[in-house]
C-alpha positions as CSV (number, residue, x, y, z in Angstrom):
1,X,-12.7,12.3,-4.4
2,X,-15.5,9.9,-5.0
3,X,-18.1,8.8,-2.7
4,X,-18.5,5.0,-3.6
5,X,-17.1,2.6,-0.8
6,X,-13.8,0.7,-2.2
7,X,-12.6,-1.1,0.4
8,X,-14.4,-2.3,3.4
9,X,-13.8,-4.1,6.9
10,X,-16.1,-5.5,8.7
11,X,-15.5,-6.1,12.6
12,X,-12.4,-7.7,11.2
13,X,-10.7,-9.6,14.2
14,X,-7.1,-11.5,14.1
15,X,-5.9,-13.3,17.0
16,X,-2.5,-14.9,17.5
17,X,-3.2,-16.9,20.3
18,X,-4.1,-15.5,23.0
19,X,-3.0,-12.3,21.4
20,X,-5.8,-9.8,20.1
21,X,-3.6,-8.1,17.5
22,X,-6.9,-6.8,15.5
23,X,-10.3,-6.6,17.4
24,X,-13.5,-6.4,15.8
25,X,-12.3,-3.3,13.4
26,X,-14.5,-1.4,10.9
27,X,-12.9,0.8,8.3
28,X,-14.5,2.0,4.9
29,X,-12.2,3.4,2.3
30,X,-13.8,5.6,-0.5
31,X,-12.8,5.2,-4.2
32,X,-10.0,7.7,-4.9
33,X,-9.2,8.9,-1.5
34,X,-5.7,8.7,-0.1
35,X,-6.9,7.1,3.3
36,X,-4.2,6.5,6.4
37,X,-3.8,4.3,8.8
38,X,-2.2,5.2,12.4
39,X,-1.5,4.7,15.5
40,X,1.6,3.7,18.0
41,X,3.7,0.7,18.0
42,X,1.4,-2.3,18.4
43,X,-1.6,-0.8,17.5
44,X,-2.1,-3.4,14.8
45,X,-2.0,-1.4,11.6
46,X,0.6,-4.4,9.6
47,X,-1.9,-7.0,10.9
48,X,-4.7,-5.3,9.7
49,X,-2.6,-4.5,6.2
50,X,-1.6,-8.0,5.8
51,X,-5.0,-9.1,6.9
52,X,-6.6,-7.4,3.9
53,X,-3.6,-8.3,1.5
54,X,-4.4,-11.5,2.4
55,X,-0.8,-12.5,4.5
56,X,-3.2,-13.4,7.1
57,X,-6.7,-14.6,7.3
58,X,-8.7,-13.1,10.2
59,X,-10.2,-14.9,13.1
60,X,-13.3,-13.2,12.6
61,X,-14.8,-10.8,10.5
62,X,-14.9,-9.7,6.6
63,X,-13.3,-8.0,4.2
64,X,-15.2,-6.7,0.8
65,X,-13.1,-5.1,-1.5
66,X,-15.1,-3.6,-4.8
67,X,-18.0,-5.4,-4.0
68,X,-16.5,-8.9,-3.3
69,X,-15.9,-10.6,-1.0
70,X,-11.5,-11.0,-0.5
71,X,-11.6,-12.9,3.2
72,X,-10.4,-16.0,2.1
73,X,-8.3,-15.2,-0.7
74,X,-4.6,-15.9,-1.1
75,X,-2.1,-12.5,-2.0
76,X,-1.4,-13.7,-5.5
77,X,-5.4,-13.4,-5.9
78,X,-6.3,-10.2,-4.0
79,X,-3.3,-9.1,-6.1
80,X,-5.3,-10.3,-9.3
81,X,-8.4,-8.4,-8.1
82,X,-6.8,-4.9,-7.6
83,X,-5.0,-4.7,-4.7
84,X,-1.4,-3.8,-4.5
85,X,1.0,-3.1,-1.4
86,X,4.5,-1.9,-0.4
87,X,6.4,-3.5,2.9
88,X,7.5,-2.3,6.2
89,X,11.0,-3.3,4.8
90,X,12.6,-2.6,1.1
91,X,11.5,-6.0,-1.2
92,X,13.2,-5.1,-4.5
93,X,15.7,-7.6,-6.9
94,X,19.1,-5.9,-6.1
95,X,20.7,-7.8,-8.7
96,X,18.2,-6.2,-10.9
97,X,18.1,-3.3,-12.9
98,X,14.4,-0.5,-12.2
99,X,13.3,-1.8,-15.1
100,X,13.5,-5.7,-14.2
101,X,12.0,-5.1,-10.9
102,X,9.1,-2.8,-12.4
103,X,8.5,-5.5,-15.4
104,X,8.1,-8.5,-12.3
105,X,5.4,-6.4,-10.5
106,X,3.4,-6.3,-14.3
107,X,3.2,-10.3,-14.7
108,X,0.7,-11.0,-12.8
109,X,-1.2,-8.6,-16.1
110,X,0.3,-10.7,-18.8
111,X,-0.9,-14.5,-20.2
112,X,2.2,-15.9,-20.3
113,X,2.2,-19.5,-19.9
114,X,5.3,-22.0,-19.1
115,X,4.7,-23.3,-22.8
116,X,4.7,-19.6,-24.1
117,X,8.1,-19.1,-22.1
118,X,9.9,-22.4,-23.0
119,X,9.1,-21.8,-27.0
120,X,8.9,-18.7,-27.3
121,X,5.5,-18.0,-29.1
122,X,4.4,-14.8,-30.5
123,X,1.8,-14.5,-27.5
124,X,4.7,-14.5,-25.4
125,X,7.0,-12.1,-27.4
126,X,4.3,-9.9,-27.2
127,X,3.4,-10.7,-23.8
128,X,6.9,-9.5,-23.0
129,X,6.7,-6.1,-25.2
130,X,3.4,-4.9,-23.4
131,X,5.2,-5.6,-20.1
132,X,8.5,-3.7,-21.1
133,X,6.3,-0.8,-22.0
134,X,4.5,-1.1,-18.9
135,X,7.2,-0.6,-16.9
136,X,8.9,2.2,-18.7
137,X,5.5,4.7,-18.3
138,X,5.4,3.4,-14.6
139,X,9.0,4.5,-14.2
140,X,8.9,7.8,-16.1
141,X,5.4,8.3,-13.7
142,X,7.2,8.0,-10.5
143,X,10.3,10.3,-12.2
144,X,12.7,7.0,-12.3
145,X,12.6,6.9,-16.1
146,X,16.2,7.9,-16.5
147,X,17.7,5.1,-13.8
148,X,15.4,2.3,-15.6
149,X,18.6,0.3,-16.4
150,X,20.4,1.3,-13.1
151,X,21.0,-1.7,-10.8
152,X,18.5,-1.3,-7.8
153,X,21.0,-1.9,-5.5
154,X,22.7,1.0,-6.9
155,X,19.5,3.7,-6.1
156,X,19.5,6.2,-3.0
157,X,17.3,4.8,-0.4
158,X,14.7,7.4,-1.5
159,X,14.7,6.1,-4.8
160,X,14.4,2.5,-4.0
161,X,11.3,3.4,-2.1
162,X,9.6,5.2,-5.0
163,X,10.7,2.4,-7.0
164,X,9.1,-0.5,-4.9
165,X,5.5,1.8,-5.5
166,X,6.4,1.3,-9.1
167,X,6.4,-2.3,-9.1
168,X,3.7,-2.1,-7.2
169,X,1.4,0.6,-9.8
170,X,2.7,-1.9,-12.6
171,X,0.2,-4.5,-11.2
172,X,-2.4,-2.0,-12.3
173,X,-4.1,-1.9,-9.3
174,X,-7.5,-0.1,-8.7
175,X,-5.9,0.5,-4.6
176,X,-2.3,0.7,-3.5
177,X,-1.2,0.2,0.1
178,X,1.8,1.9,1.4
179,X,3.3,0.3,4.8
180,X,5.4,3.3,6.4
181,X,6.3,4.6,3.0
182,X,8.4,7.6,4.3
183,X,10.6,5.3,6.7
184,X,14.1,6.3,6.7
185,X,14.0,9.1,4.3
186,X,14.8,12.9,4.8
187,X,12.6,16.0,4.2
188,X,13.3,16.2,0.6
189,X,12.6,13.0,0.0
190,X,9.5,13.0,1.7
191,X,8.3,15.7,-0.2
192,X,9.0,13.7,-3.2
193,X,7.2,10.9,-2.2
194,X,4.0,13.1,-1.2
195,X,4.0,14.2,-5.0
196,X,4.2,10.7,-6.4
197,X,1.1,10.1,-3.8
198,X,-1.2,12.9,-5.6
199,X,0.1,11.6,-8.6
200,X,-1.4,8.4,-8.1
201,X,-4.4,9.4,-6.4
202,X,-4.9,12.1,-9.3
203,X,-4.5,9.1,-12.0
204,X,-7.8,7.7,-10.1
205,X,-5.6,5.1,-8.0
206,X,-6.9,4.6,-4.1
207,X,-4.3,5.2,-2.0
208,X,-4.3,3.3,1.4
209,X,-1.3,3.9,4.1
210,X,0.3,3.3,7.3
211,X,3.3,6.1,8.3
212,X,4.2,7.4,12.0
213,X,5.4,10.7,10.0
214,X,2.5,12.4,11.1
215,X,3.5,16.1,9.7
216,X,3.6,13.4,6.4
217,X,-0.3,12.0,7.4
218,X,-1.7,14.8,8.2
219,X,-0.7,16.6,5.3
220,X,-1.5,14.3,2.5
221,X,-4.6,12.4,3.8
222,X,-7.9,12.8,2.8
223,X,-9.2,10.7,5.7
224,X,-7.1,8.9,8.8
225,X,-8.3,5.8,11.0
226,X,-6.5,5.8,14.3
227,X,-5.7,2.2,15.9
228,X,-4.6,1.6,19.6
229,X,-4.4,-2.2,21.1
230,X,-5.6,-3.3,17.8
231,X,-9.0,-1.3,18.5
232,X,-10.2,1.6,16.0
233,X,-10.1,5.0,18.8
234,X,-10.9,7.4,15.9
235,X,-11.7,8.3,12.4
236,X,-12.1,11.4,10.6
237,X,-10.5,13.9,8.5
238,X,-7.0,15.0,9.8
239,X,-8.1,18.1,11.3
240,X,-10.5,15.8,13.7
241,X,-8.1,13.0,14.6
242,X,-5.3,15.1,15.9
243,X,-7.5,17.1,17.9
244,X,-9.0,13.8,19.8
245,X,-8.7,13.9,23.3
246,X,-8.2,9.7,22.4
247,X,-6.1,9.8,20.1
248,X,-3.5,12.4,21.8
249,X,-3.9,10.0,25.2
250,X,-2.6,7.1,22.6
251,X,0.9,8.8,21.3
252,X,1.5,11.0,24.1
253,X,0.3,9.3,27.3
254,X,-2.4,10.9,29.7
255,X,0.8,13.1,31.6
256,X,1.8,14.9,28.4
257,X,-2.1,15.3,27.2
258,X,-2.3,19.2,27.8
């Protein structure tokens, strides 16, 4: 794990009227760490994701992401700039096969221009080699080289998971956020995904999530930011955070702290 600073927030703030869904939150992620966000429901950790994928752009507040500054940038250009994220819920072309679906996330890599596509150039052939190739070492990295021409609507739930992190990787992203990666899936596949997350962390890809697995969190993470009300209650390494009096008041209430 390196020690220079990746990603940064500074007292990053996102209202929604009179709403504080995000307030005045500081977070430094380090290249090459797998980082977590947490915290219950409403804490603000999808603001706060979509706030730095640049869905939303804060109220207040900054974010710097290798150096520059990403604040007012729209998604296609944070995505240009190294940034690449999952969703909440599954965002894959059923109609298409892994492969199609992998070869979409690699575009935004390739200098294909409307001319290129509508004549056909050699840039563009090319264009669209490289990107085929692309997607075939992201899907034998994630172990879904052998379903690359299966329909995604025809994948296990598990599988379509893994796969929407490979669309994502095929971006080439120097960071990769995960919103509640491990939602709906079992133990085993859970265990599978925690092996495609070293896999990417070990390949020198940042790896930023939110999950309420927190056997899953506390098990993978290098470091884990706690959120509660949209406030940041803790941060530390995972055998800190579940040990704070705070952050065991936030998921269990001050009845059940004991």
């Amino acid at each position: 794990m390196g020690n220079e600073i990746l990603l940064k927030a500074e007292k990053v703030t996102m209202r929604f009227g009179g709403l504080k869904a995000v307030d005045q939150v500081d977070m430094e992620i380090k290249q090459g760490e797998i980082h977590a966000l947490i915290g219950p429901n409403g804490a603000g950790k999808t603001t706060f994701f979509n706030v730095i994928s640049g869905i939303y752009m804060p109220t207040s507040g900054q974010v710097l992401f290798d150096g520059e500054d990403i604040t007012k940038l729209k998604p296609h250009q944070v995505t240009q700039r190294g940034i690449a994220r999952t969703f909440q819920n599954i965002q894959l072309f059923e109609s298409m096969s892994a492969l199609e679906n992998v070869m979409i996330g690699h575009h935004t890599r390739t200098d294909s221009t409307v001319l290129g596509t509508m004549f056909h150039t050699k840039k563009m052939k090319e264009a669209e080699w490289k990107c085929y190739h692309k997607a075939e070492a992201m899907l034998e990295f994630v172990g879904l080289g052998e379903e690359k021409e299966t329909l995604a609507s025809s994948l296990p739930y598990g599988k379509k998971r893994i796969l929407e992190i490979a669309r994502a990787l095929a971006s080439e992203p120097k960071i990769i956020m995960l919103d509640e990666p491990c939602a709906g899936m079992n133990a085993s596949e859970s265990n599978e995904l925690a092996q495609t997350i070293y896999k990417i962390r070990d390949s020198g890809i940042t790896v930023l999530l939110v999950e309420h697995d927190m056997k899953f969190v506390m098990g993978i993470s290098d470091m884990v930011t706690v959120l509660d009300h949209g406030g940041k209650i803790c941060e530390g390494v995972p055998e800190k955070v579940k040990r704070d009096p705070q952050v065991i008041e936030a998921y269990l209430g001050k009845e059940e702290e004991g």
